[in-house]
N, C-alpha and C positions, 0 to 999 in steps of 0.2 A: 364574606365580610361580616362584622357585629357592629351593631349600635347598639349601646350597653349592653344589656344580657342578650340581647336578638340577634339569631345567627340568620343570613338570608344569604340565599345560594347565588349569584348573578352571574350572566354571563358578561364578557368585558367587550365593550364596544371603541377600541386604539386609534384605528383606522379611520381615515375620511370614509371608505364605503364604508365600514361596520358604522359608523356614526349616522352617516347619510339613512341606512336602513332601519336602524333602531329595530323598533317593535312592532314595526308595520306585519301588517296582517295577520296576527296573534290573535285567534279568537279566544285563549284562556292564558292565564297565567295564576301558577301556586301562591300561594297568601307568602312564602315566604322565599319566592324567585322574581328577577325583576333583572337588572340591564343596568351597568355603573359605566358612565362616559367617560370617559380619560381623554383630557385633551394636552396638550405641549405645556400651553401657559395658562395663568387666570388671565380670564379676560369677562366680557358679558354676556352669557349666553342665553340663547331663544330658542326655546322649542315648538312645535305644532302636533298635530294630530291628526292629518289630511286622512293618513291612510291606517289608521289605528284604532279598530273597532272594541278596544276596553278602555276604562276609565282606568288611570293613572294619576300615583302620586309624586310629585318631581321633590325631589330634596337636591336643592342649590349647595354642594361640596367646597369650602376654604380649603387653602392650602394647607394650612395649621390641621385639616380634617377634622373641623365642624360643623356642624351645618348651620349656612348664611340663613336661606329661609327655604320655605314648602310651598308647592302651590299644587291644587288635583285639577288635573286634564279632564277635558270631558271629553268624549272618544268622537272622531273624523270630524275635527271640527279645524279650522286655517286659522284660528286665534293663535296671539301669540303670549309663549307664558316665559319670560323673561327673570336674567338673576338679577337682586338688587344691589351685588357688588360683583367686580371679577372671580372666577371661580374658575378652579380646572377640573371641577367631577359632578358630575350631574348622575342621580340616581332616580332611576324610574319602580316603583314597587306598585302593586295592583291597591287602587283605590280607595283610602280608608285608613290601610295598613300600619302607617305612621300613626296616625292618631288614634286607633286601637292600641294598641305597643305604648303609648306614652312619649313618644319619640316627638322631639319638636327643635326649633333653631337652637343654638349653642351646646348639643350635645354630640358628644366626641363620638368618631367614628376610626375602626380599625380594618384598613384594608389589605390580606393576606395574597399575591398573586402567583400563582403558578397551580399545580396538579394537585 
């Protein structure tokens, strides 16, 4: 997938279990690999951290594919980091990432899927 110029490799998370598991117990992730949640509808989603020992940056996905807003995770932590409008794609990138890059809300995103 790109966010303007930035190509980042993600694995895709469809499924309730791909969902349910995320990123749990990843003790590294590449500055430019991360995890894009597809879900059916926009709706509001909430994420946590229980069992996810890296810091993470969440980018809240519109349908239009923009991004709502950003929020970074702090790692194993049962907080909750919530979208502030319905949303069907949640992107998790290692901690920083987005605001290194320039990357911030209302910037488009291109998501390519298959091999």
């Amino acid at each position: 997938m790109t966010i303007g110029r930035h190509v980042f490799n993600v694995e895709v998370a469809a499924t309730t279990e791909s969902r349910n598991r995320g990123l749990m117990d990843r003790e590294s992730l590449a500055a430019d690999a991360g995890m894009l949640f597809i879900f059916d509808v926009s709706r509001y989603q909430s994420f946590w951290m229980k069992d996810t020992p890296i810091a993470l940056d969440m980018a809240f996905i519109r349908a239009d594919l923009t991004i709502s807003s950003i929020d970074t995770m702090e790692p194993l932590t049962t907080m909750r980091h919530k979208s502030a409008e319905p949303v069907p794609y949640v992107l998790e990138l290692p901690a920083g990432e987005l605001a290194r890059r320039g990357i911030g809300p209302g910037d488009a995103v291109s998501i390519k899927l298959g091999r």
